[in-house]
Each structure stands twice: as structure tokens, then as C-alpha cells.
C-alpha positions as CSV (number, residue, x, y, z in Angstrom):
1,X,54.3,102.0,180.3
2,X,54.0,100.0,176.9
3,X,54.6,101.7,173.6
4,X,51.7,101.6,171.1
5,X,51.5,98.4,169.1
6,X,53.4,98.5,165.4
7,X,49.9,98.9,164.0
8,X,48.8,101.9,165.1
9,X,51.8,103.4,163.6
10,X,50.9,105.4,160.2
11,X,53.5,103.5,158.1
12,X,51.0,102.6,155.0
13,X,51.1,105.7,153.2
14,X,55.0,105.9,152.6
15,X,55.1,102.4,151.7
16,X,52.4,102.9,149.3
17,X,54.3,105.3,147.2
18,X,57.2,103.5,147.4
19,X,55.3,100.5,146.3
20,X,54.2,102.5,143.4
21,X,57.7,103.5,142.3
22,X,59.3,100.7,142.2
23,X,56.6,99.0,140.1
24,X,58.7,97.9,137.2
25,X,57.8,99.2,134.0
26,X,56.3,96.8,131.4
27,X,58.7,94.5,129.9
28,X,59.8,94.7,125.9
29,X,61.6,92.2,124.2
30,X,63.5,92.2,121.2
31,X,62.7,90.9,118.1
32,X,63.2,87.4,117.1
33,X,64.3,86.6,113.9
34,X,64.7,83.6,111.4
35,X,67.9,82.7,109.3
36,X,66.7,79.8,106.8
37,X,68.4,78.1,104.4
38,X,66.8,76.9,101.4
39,X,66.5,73.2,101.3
40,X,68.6,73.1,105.2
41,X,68.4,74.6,108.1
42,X,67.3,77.2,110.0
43,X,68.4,79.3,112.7
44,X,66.4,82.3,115.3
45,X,68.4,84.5,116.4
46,X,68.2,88.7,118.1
47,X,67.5,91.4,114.9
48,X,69.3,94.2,115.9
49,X,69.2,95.7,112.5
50,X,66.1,97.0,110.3
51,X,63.3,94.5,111.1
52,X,61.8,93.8,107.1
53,X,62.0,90.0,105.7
54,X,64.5,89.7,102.8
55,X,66.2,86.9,100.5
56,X,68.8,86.5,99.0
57,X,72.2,83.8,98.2
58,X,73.5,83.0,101.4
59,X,77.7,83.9,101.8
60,X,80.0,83.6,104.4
61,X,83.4,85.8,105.1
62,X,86.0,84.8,107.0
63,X,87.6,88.1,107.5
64,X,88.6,89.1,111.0
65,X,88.8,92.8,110.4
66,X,87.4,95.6,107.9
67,X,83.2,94.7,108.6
68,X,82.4,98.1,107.3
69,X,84.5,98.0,104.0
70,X,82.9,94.3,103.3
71,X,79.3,95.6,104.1
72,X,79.6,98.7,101.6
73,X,81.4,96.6,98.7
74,X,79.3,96.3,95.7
75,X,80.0,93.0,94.8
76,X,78.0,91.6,98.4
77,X,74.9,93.2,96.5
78,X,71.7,90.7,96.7
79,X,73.7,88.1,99.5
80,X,73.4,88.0,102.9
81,X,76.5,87.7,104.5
82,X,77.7,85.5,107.2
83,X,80.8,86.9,109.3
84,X,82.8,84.0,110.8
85,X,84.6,86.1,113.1
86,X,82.4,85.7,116.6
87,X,82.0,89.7,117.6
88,X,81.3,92.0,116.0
89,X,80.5,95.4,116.4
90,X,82.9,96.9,118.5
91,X,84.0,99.4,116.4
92,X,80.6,100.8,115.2
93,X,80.1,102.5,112.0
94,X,82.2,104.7,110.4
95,X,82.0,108.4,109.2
96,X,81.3,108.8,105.4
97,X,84.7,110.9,105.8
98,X,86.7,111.4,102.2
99,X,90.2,112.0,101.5
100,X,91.7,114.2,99.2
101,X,90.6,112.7,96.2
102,X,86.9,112.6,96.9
103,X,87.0,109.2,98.2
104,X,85.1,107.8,101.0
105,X,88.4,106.7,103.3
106,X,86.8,104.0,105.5
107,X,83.9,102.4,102.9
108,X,84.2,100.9,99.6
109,X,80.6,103.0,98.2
110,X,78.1,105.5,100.1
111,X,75.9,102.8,101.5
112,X,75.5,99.3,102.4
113,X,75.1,96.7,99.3
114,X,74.8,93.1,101.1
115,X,70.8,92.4,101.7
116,X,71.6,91.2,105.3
117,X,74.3,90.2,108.0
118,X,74.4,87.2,110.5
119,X,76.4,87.6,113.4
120,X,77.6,85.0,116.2
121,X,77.7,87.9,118.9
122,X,76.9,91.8,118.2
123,X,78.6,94.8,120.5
124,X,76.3,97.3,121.2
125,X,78.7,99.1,122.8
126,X,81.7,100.7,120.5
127,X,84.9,102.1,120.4
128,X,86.8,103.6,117.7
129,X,87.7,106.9,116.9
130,X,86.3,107.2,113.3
131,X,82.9,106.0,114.6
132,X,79.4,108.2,114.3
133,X,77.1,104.9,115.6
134,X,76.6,101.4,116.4
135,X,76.5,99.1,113.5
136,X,73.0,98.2,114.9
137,X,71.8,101.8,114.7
138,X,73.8,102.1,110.8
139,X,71.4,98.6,110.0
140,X,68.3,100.1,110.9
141,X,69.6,103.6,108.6
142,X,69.9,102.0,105.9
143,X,66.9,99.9,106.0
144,X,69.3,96.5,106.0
145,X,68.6,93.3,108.0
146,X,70.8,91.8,110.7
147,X,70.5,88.8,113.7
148,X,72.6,88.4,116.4
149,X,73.0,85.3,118.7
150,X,73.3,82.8,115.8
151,X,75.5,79.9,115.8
152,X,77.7,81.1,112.5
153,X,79.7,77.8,112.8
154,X,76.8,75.9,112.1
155,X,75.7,78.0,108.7
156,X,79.8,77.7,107.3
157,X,79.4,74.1,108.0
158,X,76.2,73.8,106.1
159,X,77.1,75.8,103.6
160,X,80.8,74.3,102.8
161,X,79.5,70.5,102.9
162,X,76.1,71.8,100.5
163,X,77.7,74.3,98.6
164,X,76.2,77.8,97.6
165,X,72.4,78.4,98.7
166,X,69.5,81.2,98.7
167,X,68.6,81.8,102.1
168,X,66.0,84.4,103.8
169,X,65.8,86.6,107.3
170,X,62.1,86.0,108.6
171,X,60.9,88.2,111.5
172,X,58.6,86.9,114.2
173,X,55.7,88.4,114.5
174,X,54.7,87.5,117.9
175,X,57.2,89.0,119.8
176,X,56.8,92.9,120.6
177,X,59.7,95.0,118.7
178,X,62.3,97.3,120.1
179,X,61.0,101.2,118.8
180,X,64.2,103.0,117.9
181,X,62.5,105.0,115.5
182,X,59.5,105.9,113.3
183,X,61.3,103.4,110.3
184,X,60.8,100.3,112.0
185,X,57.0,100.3,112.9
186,X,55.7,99.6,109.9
187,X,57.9,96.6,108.9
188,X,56.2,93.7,107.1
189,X,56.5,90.2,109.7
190,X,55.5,88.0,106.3
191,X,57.5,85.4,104.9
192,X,59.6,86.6,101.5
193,X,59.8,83.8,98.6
194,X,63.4,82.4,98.3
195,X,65.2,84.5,95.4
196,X,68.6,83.9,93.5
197,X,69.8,87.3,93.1
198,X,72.4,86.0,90.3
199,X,69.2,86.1,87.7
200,X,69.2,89.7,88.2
201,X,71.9,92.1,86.3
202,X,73.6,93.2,89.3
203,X,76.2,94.9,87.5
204,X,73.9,97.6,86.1
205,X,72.1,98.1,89.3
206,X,75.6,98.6,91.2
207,X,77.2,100.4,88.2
208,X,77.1,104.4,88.1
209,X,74.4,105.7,86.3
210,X,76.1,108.4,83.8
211,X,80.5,109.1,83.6
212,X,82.5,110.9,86.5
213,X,85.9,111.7,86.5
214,X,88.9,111.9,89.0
215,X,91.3,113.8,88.1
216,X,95.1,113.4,89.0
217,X,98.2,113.0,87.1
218,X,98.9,113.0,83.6
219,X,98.0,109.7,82.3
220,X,94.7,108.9,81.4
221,X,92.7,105.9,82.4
222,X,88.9,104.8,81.2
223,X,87.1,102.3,84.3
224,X,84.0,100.5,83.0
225,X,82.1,100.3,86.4
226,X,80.5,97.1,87.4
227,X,80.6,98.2,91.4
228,X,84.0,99.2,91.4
229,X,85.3,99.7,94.7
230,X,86.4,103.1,96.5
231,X,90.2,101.6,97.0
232,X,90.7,100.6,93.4
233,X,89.8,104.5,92.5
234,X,91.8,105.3,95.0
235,X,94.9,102.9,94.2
236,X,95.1,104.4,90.7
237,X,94.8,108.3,91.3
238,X,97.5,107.3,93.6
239,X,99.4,106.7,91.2
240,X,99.2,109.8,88.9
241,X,96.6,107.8,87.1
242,X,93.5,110.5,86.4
243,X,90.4,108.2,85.6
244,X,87.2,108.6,84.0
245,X,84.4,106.0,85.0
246,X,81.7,104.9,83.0
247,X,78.7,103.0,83.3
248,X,78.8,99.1,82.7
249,X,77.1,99.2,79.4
250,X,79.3,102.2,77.6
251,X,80.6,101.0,74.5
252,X,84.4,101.6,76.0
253,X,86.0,100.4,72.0
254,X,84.6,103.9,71.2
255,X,86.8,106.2,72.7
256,X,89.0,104.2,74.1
257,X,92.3,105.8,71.8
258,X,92.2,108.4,73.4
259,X,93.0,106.6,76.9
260,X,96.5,105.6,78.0
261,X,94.8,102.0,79.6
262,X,91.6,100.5,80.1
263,X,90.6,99.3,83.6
264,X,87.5,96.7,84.5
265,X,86.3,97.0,87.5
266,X,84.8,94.2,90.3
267,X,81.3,93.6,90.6
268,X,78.5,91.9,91.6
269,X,76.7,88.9,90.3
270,X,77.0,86.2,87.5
271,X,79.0,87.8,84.5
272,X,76.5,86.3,81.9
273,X,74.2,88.4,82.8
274,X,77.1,90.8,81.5
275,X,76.2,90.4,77.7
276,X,76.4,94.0,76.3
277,X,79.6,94.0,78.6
278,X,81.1,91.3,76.9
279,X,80.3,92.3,73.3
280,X,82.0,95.9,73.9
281,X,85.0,93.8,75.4
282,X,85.3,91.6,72.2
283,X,85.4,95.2,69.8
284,X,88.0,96.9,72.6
285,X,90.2,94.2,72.2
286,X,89.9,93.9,68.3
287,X,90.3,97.7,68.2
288,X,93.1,98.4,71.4
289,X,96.8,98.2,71.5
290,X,97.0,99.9,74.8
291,X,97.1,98.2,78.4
292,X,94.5,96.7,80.3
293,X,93.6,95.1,83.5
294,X,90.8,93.7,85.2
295,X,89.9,92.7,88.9
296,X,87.1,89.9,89.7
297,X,84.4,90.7,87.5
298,X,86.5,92.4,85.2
299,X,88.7,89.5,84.8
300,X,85.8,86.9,84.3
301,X,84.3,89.4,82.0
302,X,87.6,89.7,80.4
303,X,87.6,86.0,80.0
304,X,84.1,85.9,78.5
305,X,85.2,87.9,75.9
306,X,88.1,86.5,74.9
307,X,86.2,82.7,74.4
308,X,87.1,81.3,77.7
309,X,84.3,79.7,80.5
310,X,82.9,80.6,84.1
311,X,81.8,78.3,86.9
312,X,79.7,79.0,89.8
313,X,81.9,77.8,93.1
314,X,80.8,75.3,95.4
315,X,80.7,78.1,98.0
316,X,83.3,81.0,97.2
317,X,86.6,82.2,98.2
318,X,85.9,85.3,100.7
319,X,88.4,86.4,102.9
320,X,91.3,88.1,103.3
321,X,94.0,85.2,104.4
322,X,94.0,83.0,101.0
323,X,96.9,82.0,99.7
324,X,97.3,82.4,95.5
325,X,100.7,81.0,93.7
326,X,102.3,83.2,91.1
327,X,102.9,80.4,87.9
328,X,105.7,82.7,86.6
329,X,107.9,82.9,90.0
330,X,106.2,79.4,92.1
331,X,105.8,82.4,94.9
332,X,103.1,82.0,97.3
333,X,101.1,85.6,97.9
334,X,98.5,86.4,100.2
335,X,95.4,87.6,99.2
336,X,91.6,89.2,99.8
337,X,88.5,87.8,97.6
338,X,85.6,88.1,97.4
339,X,83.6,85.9,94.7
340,X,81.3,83.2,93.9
341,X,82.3,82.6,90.2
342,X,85.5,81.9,88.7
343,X,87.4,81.1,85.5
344,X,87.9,77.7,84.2
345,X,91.3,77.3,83.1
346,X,90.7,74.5,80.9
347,X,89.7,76.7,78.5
348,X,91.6,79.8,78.2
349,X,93.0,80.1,74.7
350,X,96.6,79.6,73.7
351,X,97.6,82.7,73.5
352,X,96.8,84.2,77.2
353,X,98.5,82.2,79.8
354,X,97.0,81.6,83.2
355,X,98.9,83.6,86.1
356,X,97.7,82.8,89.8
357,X,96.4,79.5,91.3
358,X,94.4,79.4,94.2
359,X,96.2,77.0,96.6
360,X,93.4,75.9,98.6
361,X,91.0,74.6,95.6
362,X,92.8,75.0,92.7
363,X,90.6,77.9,90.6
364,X,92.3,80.0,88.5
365,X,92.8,83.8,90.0
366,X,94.6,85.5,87.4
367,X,96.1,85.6,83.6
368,X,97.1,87.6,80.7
369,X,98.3,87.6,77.2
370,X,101.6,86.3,76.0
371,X,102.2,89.1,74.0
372,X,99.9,92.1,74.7
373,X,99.5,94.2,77.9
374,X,96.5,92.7,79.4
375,X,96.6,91.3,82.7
376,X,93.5,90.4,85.0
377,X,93.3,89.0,88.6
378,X,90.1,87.2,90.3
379,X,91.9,88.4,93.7
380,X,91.6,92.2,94.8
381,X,95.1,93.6,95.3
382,X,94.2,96.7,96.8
383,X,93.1,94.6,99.6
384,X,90.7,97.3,102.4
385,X,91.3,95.4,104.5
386,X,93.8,92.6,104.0
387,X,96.8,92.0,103.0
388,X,98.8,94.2,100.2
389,X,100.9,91.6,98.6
390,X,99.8,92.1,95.1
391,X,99.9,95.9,95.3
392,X,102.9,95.8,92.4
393,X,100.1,94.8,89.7
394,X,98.7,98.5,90.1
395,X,102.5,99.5,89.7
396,X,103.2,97.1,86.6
397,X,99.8,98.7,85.5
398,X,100.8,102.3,85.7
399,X,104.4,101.6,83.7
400,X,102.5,100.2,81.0
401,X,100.1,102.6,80.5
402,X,102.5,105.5,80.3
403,X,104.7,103.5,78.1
404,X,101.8,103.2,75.7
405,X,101.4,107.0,76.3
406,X,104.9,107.8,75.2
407,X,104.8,105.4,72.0
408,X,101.5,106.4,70.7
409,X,102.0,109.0,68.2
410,X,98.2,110.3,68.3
411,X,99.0,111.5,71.9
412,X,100.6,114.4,70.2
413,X,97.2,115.4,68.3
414,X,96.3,118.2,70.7
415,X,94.0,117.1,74.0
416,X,90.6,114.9,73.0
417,X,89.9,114.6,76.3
418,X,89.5,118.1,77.4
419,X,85.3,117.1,78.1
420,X,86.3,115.2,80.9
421,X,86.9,118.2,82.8
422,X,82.7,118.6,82.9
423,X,82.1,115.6,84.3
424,X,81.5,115.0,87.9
425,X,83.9,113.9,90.7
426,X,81.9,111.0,92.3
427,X,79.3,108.3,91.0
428,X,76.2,109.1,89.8
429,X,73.5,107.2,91.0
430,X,70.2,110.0,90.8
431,X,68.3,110.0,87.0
432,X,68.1,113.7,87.7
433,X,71.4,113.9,87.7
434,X,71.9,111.8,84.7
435,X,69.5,114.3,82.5
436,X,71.2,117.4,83.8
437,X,74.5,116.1,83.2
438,X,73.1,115.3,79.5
439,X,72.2,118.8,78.6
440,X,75.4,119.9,80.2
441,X,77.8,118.0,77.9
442,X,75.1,117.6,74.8
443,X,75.5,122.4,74.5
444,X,79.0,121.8,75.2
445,X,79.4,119.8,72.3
446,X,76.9,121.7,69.7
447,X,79.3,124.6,70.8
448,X,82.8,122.6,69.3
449,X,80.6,121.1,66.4
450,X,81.2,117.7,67.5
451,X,78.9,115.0,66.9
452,X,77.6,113.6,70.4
453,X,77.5,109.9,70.9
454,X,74.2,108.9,71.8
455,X,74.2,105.1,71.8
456,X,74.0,104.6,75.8
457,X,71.7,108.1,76.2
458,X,75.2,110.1,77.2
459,X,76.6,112.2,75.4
460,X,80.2,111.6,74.8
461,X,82.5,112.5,71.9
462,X,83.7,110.5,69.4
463,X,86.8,111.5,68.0
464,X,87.8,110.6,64.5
């Protein structure tokens, strides 16, 4: 007897529903995106960040570590930067965690300031014990740009033979888009026109918006903010140094008597586009006796003011492996920098002297007066991350400042800075804020019968 033939067996209807579940599911790809170069190349590449066209002056960073504290430094505002290092990624974003001081511990402000990123390979996946999210997921947050899957050699190499250049991220608009969220559905695919962001006053954009105040120790320290970063706060309340920040346009020569130093901050940007800056300088130093130091904008700004030129580099010195010589010892220190512009030394008057040498091209990265207490570097010594070699400059800073506190006899003319206390403890960046922090210290002041300063729309006192 012969068993029924295969056909007559009702097979079809499980294979029909297993036909229908494994039907794969319809495909999505991920965006494509455009690096270009103005006037050179260009490059498609993966965008894994928020997917909106930008421009901006095209940088490059040859960091190895510290991705988050580069990406939330105020002086990348209006570039797009370039990492050289091949992955990255792999330890996500961090938590907006602060220390004791107020401080955001592992970022240099509260969000990201470069316009974009361009990365050789980007890790999705993450590991790190501080981390909240990918970097990926932290782009598309905070509305910022990024490609993956580009060939970063190729854009250091362009950029190191042709010098400094604006550049653009492009998205392709006929390639269906990942959907991580409701943000990125409504991003504009058209081309954006090529922009130098170094026309623009980046300063004031990056600079808080009314005074804050740290408090810590006993001396007293004014910081004209042009983007300063978290570490340098954090390098001087470190040190018993209690600071009060102000915006980049305060006229600092007012009230700045009553400090035991003045400190200029880094920043974004050309520093003549600085000019209100520079004028307040030139008064504070006709007017000042006590110390004062600067760090990368602050120093050019510092030199501005003092008669002495700026350059725009060929490309920039950003990093944190570059080696600076000290012209007082012949010592070699190594150092993180971030900048496009730099000081000639050819023309720093005779009676400042010029302090560091960069070894690689020469540039000058520091100097100070022969006889005062002024001192400026182009390099950042409190370094996040990077090396600390130059940390002693924040040291030599503090000795001078309470030196000048003990030798000034109007320290002992009870306590003009008592307002400070009012202020707030982190930057201001909302108008509300600004106006209620105006009526705030404008009653306070009608109260003690003293006469307001009103020159920058912030009321400060001015003490005779």
C-alpha cells in the first residue's frame, strides 16, 4: 500500500503564515550628509546627530580624550569641529552633574557651542559610568549637527596645506531619515550660504548676560566673561579665590578697586570684534595697580589694549599635546589650546616682555609686564582635559592678588563689596532673568542711598 502523494498533504496554510512573518519589514536608511569645504572638497558621510544644514569656519582637534569638554567650550562657538582621533563615542554624554561649587564637573558650559562635529567612526554603543546617553542621542538634544564615516585625514590635510576655511554640513534629501524623535521631522534638506562666523561678536553671544558670583575664600576676584570656561571658575575658587563674573562689555575700570585682581577670560571669535572690550582694558590699566591675568582671548584682548597686533593662524593650534617654551627658564611645558588667532610679537611694546613660544610654529603664547603684575597666556593651563603643566600660573596668580590685598590700604575701608552677596551663583543667560536681577539690586541700592551704575543696563555700585 502506497502512502498519499506529498500533494495531498495540507502543508500550505502553515507555510503561509510563516511566509507572512518572516516578511521583512520595510527597509530605512540613514541619512546622508555633506561636509564641504569652501573653495575644496567635499565629503558624505552617516548624520547621526540633529539632521538641519549649518555653516560655519571649519577646525580640527587633535585631542585624543575629553570630546564632551571640547564640544561645550565656548570658544568652538560658530566652527564645526573636526576630531582627529578615529572613534569616537564610546563614552557617551555626560551628566550635567556639579560639584560643590556649582560647577558643571564634566562640561566646560550647560550646552554644546561648536555648530557641528565630523567624526572618522562614531560608537553607538557606550560605556562610562558618568554617562546619561549616546553622543548621537546628546546631537540630536541639542539641535547640533554631526556625520560619521568621513575620512578626517583627508579634511586635516586640506585644511593644514590651505589654511583656515568656512565649511557647511548639507543633508540629502533623497534618502529617508532615521525618526528618533518628533525634533527631527521637520528639518530643512536646503543648502545654507557659506558664513564666517568671526564677522559676528561671539564674545557677547557666549558671554553671560548680567553678573554672578562664586563665592569662596577671602580674596576677591572680578572675571570679565568672554565664554569663560567651567575649569578656570573652578581653578580659582579652588584656590580661596571668591569671583564675581561679568558680562564682556562691563566697564571692569569702574569698580575694579575694590577687587584684589582682575581675571580675562577665553572666548570665542576674532578679538576686534572686541572693541568696547578693549577700550574698558585701556582705562583698567591706566586706573589699576592690582594683578591681572588673561587666558586666550583675554590675553589677545589684553594685547589689543595695550597697542600690540593679532593674526588670524594659518589653521590654529588645538589640542592638548603642544609643546610651549618658557623664555625666562628655556623649559619646555606641555600644553592644551584652543585658538585661531594669536599675538604678533613683533609688536609688543617695550615694556611687557613676551613669555612662552610655541615650538611647533613659533607664535607667541604668553607675556607680561616688566614691572607690574600682569601676566596673560594664549595656552589654557587648567587644561580639561590635557595636561596640567602650567597649573603654577593660577598659583603665582593667587600670591599676587592677596599681596595686593594686604598692601592696599583702602582694603581696610569697611566691605564695598557686600552687593555681591545678591547676585546669582551660575551664568545668566535668560533676559528675564536679567530684568529681575535689575530690580533686585536697583531697591537694594535706593535702600543704602547709593547711586546705581547704569551704563551697561545693570545696576552696580560705584564706590567713591
Amino acid at each position: 500500500m502506497f502512502r498519499q502523494p506529498f500533494s495531498r498533504v495540507k502543508v500550505l496554510k502553515p507555510f503561509r503564515s510563516l511566509a507572512t512573518v518572516l516578511t521583512p519589514p520595510r527597509t530605512i536608511l540613514p541619512q546622508r550628509a555633506t561636509f564641504e569645504v569652501q573653495n575644496g572638497p567635499s565629503y558624505q558621510g552617516i548624520s547621526f546627530g540633529f539632521p538641519k544644514p549649518i555653516s560655519g569656519e571649519a577646525v580640527y582637534t587633535t585631542s585624543i580624550v575629553g570630546y564632551p569638554e571640547s564640544m561645550t567650550d565656548p570658544s568652538y562657538s560658530g566652527q564645526i569641529l573636526v576630531f582627529t582621533q578615529p572613534i569616537i563615542g564610546n563614552i557617551g554624554a555626560p551628566s550635567p552633574m556639579k560639584d560643590d561649587y556649582g560647577l558643571y564637573r564634566f562640561m566646560e558650559s550647560e550646552k554644546i557651542h561648536c555648530s557641528g562635529i565630523i567624526v572618522s567612526d562614531y560608537s553607538a554603543k557606550y560605556s562610562h559610568w558618568s554617562a546619561i546617553q549616546s553622543l548621537g542621542e546628546w546631537c540630536i538634544q541639542s539641535g547640533v549637527p554631526a556625520i560619521s564615516g568621513v575620512d578626517t585625514r583627508s579634511i586635516v590635510t586640506h585644511l593644514r596645506d590651505s589654511g583656515h576655511a568656512m565649511s557647511r554640513i548639507n543633508m540629502d534629501p533623497s534618502v529617508e531619515q532615521f525618526s528618533f524623535d518628533s525634533l527631527v521631522k521637520d528639518a530643512a534638506t536646503e543648502k545654507v550660504p557659506f558664513e564666517n562666523p568671526n564677522t559676528r561678536h561671539l564674545a557677547a553671544e557666549a558671554s553671560t548676560k548680567a553678573p554672578f558670583h562664586i563665592p569662596s575664600g577671602p580674596l576677591q576676584v572680578a572675571l570679565v566673561d568672554f565664554g569663560v570656561k567651567e575649569n578656570i571658575l573652578r581653578s580659582l575658587v579652588s584656590r580661596g579665590i571668591s569671583v564675581t563674573v561679568f558680562p564682556h562689555d562691563f566697564p571692569i575700570q569702574a569698580i575694579a578697586k575694590h577687587f584684589d585682581g582682575v581675571f580675562l577670560s577665553n572666548g570665542p571669535g576674532n578679538p576686534r570684534m572686541c572693541t568696547e572690550a578693549i577700550n574698558n582694558l585701556r582705562l583698567l590699566l591706566a586706573s589699576y595697580e592690582g594683578p591681572i591675568m588673561g587666558i586666550c582671548l583675554g590675553h589677545q584682548l589684553l594685547a589689543l589694549a595695550i597697542g600690540a597686533e593679532t593674526n588670524h593662524l594659518r589653521y590654529g593650534n588645538r589640542g592638548h599635546n603642544i609643546a610651549v617654551e618658557d623664555k625666562r627658564t628655556g623649559k619646555y611645558i606641555i600644553t592644551s589650546q584652543n585658538h585661531g588667532f594669536a599675538v604678533d610679537p613683533a609688536t609688543i611694546p617695550d615694556d611687557w616682555m613676551e613669555l612662552y613660544t610655541n615650538v611647533n610654529d613659533g607664535s607667541n603664547e604668553g607675556m607680561c609686564h616688566r614691572t607690574r603684575p600682569i601676566m596673560s597666556t594664549q595656552f589654557h593651563p587648567e587644561a580639561k582635559g590635557g595636561p596640567l603643566d602650567a597649573m603654577y600660573t593660577f598659583d603665582n596668580y593667587v600670591i599676587e592678588c592677596g599681596r595686593f590685598k594686604t598692601n592696599s590700604e583702602m582694603r581696610k575701608k569697611g566691605n564695598p563689596l557686600a552687593w555681591v552677596k545678591m547676585l546669582p551663583r551660575e551664568r545668566v543667560t535668560e533676559v528675564e532673568e536679567v530684568e529681575r536681577l535689575e530690580k533686585v539690586l536697583e531697591k537694594a541700592f535706593k535702600k543704602k542711598e547709593e547711586k546705581p551704575f547704569q551704563e551697561t543696563g545693570l545696576f552696580c555700585p560705584v564706590m567713591a
